[in-house]
N, CA, C and O atoms as a GROMACS GRO file, in nm:
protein
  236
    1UNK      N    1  12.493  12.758  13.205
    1UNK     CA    2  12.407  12.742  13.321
    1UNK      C    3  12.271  12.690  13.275
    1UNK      O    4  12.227  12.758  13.182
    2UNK      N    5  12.196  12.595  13.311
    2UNK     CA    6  12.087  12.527  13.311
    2UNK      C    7  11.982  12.605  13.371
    2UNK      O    8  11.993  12.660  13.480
    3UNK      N    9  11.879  12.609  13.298
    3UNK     CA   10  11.732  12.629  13.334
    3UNK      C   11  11.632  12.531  13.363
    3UNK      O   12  11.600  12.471  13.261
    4UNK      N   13  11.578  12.497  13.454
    4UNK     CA   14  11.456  12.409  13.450
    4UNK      C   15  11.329  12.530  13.459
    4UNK      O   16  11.322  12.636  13.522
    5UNK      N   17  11.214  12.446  13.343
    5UNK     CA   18  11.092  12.563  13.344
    5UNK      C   19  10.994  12.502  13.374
    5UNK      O   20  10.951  12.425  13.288
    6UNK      N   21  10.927  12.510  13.491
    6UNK     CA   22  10.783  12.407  13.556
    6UNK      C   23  10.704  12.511  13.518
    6UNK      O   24  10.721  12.625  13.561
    7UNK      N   25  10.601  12.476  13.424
    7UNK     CA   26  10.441  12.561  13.409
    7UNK      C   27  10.362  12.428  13.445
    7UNK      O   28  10.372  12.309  13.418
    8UNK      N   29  10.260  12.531  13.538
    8UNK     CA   30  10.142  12.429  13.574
    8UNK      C   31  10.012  12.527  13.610
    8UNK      O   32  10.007  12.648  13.630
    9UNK      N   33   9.911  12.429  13.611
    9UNK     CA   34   9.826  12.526  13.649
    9UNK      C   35   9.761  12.583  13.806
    9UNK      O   36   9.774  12.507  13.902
   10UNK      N   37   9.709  12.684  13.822
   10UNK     CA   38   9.691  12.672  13.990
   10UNK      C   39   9.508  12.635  14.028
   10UNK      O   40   9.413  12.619  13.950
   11UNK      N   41   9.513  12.634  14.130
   11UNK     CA   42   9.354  12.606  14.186
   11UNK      C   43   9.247  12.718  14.067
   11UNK      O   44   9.147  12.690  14.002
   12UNK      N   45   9.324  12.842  14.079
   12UNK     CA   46   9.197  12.933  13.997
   12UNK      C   47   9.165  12.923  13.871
   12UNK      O   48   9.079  12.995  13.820
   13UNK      N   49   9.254  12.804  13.785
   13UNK     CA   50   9.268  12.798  13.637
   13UNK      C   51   9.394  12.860  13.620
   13UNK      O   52   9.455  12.758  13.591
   14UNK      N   53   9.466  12.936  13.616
   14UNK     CA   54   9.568  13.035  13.583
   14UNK      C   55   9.670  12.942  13.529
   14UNK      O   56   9.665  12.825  13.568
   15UNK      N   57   9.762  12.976  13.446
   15UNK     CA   58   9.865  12.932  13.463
   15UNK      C   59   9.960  12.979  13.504
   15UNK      O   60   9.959  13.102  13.503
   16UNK      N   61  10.108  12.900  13.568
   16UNK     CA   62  10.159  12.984  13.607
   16UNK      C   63  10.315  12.891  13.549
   16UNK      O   64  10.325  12.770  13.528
   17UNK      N   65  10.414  12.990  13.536
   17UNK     CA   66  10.563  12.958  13.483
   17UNK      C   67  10.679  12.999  13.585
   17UNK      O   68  10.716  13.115  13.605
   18UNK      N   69  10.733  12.876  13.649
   18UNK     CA   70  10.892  12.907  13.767
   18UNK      C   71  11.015  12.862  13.663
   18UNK      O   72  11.009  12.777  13.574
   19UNK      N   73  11.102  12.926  13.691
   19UNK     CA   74  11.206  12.920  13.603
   19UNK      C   75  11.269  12.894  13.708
   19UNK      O   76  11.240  12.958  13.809
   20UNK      N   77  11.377  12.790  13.714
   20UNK     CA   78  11.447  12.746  13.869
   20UNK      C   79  11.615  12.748  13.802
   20UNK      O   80  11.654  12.692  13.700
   21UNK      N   81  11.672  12.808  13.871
   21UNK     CA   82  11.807  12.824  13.778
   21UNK      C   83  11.918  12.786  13.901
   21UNK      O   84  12.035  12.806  13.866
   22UNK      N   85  11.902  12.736  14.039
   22UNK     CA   86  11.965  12.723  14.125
   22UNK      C   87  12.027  12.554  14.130
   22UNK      O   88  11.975  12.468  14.202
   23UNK      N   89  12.144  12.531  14.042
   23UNK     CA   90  12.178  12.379  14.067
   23UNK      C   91  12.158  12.314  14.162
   23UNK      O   92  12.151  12.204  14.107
   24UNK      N   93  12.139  12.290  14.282
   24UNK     CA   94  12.106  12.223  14.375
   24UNK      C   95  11.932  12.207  14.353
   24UNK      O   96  11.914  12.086  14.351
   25UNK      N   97  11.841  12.256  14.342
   25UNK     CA   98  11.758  12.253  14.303
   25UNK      C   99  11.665  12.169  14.198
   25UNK      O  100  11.556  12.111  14.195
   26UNK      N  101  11.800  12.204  14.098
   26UNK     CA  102  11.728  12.132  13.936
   26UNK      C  103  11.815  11.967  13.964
   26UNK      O  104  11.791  11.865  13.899
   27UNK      N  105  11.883  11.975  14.040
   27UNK     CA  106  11.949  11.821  14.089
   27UNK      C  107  11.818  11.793  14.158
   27UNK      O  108  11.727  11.751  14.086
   28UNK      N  109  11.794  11.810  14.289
   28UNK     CA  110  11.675  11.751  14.365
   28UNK      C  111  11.526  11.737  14.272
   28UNK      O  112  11.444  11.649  14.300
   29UNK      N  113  11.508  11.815  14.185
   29UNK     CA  114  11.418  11.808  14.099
   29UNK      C  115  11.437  11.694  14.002
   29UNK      O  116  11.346  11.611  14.006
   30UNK      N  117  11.549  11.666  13.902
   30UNK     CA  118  11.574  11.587  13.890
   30UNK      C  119  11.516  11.398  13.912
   30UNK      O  120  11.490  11.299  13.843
   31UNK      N  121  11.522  11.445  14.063
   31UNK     CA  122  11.530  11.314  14.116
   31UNK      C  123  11.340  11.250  14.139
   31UNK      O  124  11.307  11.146  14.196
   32UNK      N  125  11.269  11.325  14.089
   32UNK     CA  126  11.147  11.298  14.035
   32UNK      C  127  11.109  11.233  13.942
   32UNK      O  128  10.994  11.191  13.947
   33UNK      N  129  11.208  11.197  13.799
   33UNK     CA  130  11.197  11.166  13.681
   33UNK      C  131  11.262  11.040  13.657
   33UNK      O  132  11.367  11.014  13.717
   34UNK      N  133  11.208  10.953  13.572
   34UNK     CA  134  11.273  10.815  13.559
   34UNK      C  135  11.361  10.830  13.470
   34UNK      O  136  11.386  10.938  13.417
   35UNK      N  137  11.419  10.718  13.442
   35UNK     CA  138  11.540  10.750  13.316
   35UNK      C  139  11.494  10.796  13.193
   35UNK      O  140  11.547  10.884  13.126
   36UNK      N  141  11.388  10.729  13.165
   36UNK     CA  142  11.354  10.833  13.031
   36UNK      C  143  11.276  10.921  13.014
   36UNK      O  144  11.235  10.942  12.900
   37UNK      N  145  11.225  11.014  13.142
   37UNK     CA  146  11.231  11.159  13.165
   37UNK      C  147  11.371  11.247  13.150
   37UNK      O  148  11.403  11.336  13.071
   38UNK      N  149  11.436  11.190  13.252
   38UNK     CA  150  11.557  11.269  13.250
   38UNK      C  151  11.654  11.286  13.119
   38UNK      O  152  11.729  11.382  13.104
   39UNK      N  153  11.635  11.146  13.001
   39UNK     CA  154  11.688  11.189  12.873
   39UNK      C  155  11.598  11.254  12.787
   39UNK      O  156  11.646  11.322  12.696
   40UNK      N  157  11.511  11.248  12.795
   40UNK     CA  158  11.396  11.327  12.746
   40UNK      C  159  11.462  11.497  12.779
   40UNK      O  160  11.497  11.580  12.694
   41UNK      N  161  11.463  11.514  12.937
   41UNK     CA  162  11.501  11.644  12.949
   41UNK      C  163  11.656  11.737  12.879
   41UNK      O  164  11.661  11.844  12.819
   42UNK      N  165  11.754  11.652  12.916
   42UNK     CA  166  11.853  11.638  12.863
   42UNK      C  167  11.849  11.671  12.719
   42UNK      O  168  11.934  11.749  12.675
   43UNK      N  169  11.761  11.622  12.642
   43UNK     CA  170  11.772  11.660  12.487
   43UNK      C  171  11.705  11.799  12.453
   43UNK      O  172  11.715  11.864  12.349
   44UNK      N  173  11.625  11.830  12.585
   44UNK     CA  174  11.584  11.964  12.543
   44UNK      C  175  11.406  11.939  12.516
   44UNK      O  176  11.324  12.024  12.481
   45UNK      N  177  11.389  11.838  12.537
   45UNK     CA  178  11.208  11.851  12.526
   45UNK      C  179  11.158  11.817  12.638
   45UNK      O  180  11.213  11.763  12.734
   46UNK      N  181  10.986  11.871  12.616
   46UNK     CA  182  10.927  11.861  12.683
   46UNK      C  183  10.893  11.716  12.776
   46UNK      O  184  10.873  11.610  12.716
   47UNK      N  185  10.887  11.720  12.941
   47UNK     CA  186  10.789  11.608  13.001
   47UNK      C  187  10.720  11.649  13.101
   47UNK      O  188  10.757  11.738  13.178
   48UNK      N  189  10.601  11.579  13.106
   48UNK     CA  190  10.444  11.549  13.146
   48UNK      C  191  10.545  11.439  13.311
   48UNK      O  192  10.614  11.338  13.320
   49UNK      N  193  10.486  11.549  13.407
   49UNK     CA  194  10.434  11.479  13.499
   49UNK      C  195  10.308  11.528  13.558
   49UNK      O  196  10.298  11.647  13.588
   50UNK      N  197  10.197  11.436  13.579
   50UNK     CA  198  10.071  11.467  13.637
   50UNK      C  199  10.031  11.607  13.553
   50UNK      O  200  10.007  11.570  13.438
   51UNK      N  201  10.022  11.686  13.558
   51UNK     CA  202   9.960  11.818  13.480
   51UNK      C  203  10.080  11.950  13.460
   51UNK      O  204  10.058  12.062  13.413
   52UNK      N  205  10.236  11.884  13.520
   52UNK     CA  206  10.267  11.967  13.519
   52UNK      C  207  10.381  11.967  13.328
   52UNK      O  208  10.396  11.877  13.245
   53UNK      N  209  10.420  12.075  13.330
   53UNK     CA  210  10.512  12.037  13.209
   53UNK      C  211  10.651  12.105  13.271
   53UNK      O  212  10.666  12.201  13.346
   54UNK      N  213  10.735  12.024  13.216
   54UNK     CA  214  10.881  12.089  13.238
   54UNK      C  215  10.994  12.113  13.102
   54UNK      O  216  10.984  12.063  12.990
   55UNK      N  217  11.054  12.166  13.131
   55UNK     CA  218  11.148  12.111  13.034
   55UNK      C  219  11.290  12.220  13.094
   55UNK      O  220  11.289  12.332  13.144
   56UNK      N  221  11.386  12.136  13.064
   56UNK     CA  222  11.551  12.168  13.108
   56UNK      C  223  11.569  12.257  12.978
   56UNK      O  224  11.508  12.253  12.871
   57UNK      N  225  11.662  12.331  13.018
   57UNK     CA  226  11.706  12.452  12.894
   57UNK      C  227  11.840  12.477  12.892
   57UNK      O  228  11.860  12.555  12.985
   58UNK      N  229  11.956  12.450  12.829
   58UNK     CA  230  12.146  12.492  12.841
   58UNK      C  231  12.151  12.584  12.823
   58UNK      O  232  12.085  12.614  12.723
   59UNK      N  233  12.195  12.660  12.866
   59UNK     CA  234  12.244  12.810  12.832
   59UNK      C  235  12.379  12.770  12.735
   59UNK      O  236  12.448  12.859  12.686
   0.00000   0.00000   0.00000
């Protein structure tokens, strides 16, 4: 089962970490990333969109 992990920061400075583990989800999420985001994710590292960071995780 796949993990996607969005940390970003909020209005107060904070950071904050969603762990999204619902396939339909990490598909529609997905669909944010160009092709070489999505192999980027796929291999297991980190990508930069705008301030946020993600990265996909395999169980």
């Amino acid at each position: 089962m796949a993990v996607l992990i969005r940390k970003f920061k909020l209005p107060t400075g904070m950071m904050k970490e969603e762990r999204i583990d619902d396939a339909d989800r990490i598909e529609r999420y997905m669909q944010f990333f160009d092709r070489e985001g999505k192999a980027k994710l796929e291999a297991g590292q980190k990508v930069f969109i705008d301030k946020d960071e993600w990265q996909l995780l395999e169980d």
